[in-house]
N, C-alpha and C positions, 0 to 999 in steps of 0.2 A: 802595862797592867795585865796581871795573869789572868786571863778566864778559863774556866770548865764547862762545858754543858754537857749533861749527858741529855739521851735518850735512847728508847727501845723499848720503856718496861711497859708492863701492861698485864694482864690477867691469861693468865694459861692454863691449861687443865696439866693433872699429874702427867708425867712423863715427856711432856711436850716439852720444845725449845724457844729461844728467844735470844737475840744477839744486842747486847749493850753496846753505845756508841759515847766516846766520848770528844768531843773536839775542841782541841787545846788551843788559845793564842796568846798571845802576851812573854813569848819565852822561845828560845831554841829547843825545838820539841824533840828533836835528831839525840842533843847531849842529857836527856835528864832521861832517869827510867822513871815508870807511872806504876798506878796499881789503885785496885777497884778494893771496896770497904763495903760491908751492912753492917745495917741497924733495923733491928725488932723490936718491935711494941714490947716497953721493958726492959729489951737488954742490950747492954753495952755495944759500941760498935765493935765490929772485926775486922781483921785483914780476909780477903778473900782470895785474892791472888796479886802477884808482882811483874814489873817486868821491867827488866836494864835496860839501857841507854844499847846495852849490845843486845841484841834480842834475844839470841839464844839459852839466855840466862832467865827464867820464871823460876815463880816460887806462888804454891800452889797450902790454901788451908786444906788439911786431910779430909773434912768434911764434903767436899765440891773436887777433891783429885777424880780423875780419872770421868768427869763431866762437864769440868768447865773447862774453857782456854782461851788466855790475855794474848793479842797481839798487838803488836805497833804497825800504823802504815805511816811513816816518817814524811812520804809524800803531800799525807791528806793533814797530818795532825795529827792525828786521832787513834787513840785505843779502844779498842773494842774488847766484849768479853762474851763470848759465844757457850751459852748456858745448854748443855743436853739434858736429858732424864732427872727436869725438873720434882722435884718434892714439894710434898707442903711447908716444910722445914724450911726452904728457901724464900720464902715469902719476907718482904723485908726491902727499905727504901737501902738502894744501891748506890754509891759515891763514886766519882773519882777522886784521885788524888795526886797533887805532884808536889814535891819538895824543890824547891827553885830557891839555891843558894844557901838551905840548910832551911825556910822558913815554907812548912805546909799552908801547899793551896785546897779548896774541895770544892766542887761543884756543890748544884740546889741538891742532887740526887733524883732520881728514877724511882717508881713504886715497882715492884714484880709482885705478883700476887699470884702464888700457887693455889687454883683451888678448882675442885669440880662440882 
């Protein structure tokens, strides 16, 4: 059985940081890539960033380049997603996500909340 759980999120002021944790069981977490998603009061969910089964491979929404970054630690599970130079724009429950044999998993989701 696939699980997701994330954690990390919680209330930050602008600019500040915050690392998203996800830990995966129910699947060989070495052969599948993952990737984190929001969703805002309103509006549709997004991709926010990706990442292969090979690591060196991400893909990153233009919005969060160059402040966020997905890694795998194959050993723990777990993907994480290490948020810099928060905005208020980033406010928004956070997902993981893994496709396991072509059929999407999601975790509960995490709250971040940009605000000062």
């Amino acid at each position: 059985q696939v699980q997701l759980v994330e954690s990390g999120g919680g209330l930050v002021q602008p600019g500040g940081s915050l690392r998203l944790s996800c830990a995966a069981s129910g699947f060989t977490f070495s052969n599948y890539g993952m990737s984190w998603h929001r969703q805002a009061p309103g509006k549709e969910r997004e991709l926010v960033a990706a990442i292969a089964h090979v690591d060196i491979i991400t893909n990153y929404a233009d919005s969060v380049k160059g402040r966020f970054t997905i890694s795998k630690d194959n050993a723990k599970n777990t993907v994480y997603l290490q948020m810099n130079s928060l905005k208020p724009e980033d406010t928004a429950v956070y997902y993981c996500n893994a496709k396991v044999y072509t059929v999407p998993y999601w975790g509960q989701g995490t709250q971040v909340t940009v605000s000062s």
